[in-house]
N, C-alpha and C positions, 0 to 999 in steps of 0.2 A: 446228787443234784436235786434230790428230792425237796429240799428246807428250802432255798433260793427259791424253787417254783412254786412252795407255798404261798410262801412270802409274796408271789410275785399275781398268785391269783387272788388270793387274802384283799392286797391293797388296790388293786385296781378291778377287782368286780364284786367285792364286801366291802370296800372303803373301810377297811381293817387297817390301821396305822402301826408303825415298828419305829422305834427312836434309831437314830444311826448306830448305840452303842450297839444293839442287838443285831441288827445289820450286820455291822463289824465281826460280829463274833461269828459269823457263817466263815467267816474268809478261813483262818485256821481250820475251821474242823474239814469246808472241804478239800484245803491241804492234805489235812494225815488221813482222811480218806483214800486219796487218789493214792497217797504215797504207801498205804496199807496195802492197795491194791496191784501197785508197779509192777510185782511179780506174777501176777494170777491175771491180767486184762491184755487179752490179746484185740484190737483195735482190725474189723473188716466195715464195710456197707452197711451190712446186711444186720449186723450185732448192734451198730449206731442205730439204726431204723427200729430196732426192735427195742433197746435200751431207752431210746426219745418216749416210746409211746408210751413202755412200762413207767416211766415218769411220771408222763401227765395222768395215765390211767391213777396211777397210788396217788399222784397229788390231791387230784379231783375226789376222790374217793375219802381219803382223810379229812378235808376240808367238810365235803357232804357230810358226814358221821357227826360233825358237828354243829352244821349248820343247820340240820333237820331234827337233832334233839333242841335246840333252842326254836328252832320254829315250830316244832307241833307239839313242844312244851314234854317233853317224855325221858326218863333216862335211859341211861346205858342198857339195863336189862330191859326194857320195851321194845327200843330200838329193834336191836337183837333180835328179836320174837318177831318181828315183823319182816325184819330185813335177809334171815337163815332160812326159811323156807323158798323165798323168790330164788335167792342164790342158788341152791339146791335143784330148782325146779330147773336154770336157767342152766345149771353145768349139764343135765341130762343129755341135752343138746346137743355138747361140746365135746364129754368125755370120747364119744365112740368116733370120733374125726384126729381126737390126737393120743389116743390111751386105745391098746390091744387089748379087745374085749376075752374076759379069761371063760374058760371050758362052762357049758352048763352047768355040769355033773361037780363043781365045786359048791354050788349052793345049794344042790342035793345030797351029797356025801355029810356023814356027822364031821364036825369040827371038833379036832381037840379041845379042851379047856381051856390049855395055857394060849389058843389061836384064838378064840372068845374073848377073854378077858382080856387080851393086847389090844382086837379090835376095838372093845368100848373103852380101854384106857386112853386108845389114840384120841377116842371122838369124847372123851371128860377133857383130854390137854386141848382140843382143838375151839369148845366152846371154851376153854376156862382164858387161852390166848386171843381168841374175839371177840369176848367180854373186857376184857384185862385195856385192849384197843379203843373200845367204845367207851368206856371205864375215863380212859385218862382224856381222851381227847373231847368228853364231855365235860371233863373237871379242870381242866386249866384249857390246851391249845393244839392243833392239830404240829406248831414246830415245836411243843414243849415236848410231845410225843416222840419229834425225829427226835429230840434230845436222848430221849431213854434210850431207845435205837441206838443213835450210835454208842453211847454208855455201853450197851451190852453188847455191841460188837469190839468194843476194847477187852472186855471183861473177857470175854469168848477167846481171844487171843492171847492175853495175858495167861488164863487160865489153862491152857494147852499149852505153853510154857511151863508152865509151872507144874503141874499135875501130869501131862503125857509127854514133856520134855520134846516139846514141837520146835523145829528148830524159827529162829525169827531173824530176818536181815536186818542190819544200821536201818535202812531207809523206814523199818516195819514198825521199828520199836522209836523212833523218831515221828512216823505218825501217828500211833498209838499216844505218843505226850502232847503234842499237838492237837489231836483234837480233844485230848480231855482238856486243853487249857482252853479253848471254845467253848466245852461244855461248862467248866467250874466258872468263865466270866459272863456266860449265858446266865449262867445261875445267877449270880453275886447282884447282875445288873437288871433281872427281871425281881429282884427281891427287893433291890431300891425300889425301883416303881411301885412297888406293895406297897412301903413303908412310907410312898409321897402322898398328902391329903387330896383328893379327889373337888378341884372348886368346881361350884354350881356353876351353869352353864345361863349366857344370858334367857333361854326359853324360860327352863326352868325357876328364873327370879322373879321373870313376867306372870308364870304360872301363882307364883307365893304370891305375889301381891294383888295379882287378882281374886284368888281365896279369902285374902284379909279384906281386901274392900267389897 
């Protein structure tokens, strides 16, 4: 539900506009979403209340990545450098209210090697996946982004299919084509609009001809 509530904060508090085909193409993908998930979502209160919020929270949050490198004029890696430290600063907080704070005597003790080197491999994939976020959503759109997303939750699936011989339901492998057909007409019909000429806007005509006289 994430792309819908893009879409929906996009247009009515950026006056950010979507043609209906692109509209349209939300319908399918969050079919084989839902229908990916038929087997794994168990539906209580208390999961809806937490699920609503992580919505809005990732919506709002996508949308800002993009809205503030166009506004204070910066890309992706600035962003980043400004926004990773607050973060950081701001889970200190958080960690010890929902995470079991581990022994002292662990950041005292020598660390193996092979425990070193996982450590900072996690935190190379961890900047290299919030850069990669701030990256795309700088360079086209915070719904181009859900796009990859779901892409790579297909991919993920398929891929465990194929490689670890995961087993997959009708209904799984029916969402799985489903929302790729969202994605490849998401695609097809955000590349029209590329490829349509861009007319001057009456401001801007007002603008020329005031230069020329």
């Amino acid at each position: 539900m994430t792309t819908p509530c893009i879409m929906f904060i996009q247009t009515y508090f950026y006056r950010k506009s979507f043609t209906n085909k692109v509209k349209f193409t939300v319908v399918p993908i969050a079919v084989g979403v839902f229908l990916n998930s038929f087997y794994d979502v168990k539906f209580n209160l208390i999961g809806i209340i937490f699920a609503t919020i992580g919505v809005i929270v990732t919506s709002l949050y996508q949308v800002w990545v993009g809205e503030k490198q166009s506004e204070f004029q910066v890309n992706s890696m600035q962003l980043l450098l400004y926004q990773a430290p607050l973060s950081a600063s701001l889970l200190l907080f958080v960690i010890p209210i929902f995470e079991r704070l581990p022994n002292p005597q662990t950041f005292i003790t020598a660390w193996p090697l092979e425990v070193i080197f996982m450590v900072l491999f996690s935190g190379v994939i961890a900047f290299s996946v919030n850069l990669s976020i701030f990256w795309i959503i700088g360079n086209t759109s915070p719904v181009t982004y859900n796009m990859v997303g779901h892409l790579k939750f297909c991919l993920t699936l398929l891929g465990g299919y194929v490689l670890f011989h995961d087993s997959l339901q009708f209904l799984q492998v029916l969402g799985i084509f489903t929302t790729l057909a969202g994605i490849i007409a998401y695609t097809h019909f955000k590349m029209e609009e590329r490829k349509k000429p861009v007319l001057p806007s009456a401001e801007s005509s007002r603008e020329e001809k005031t230069n020329l006289i």
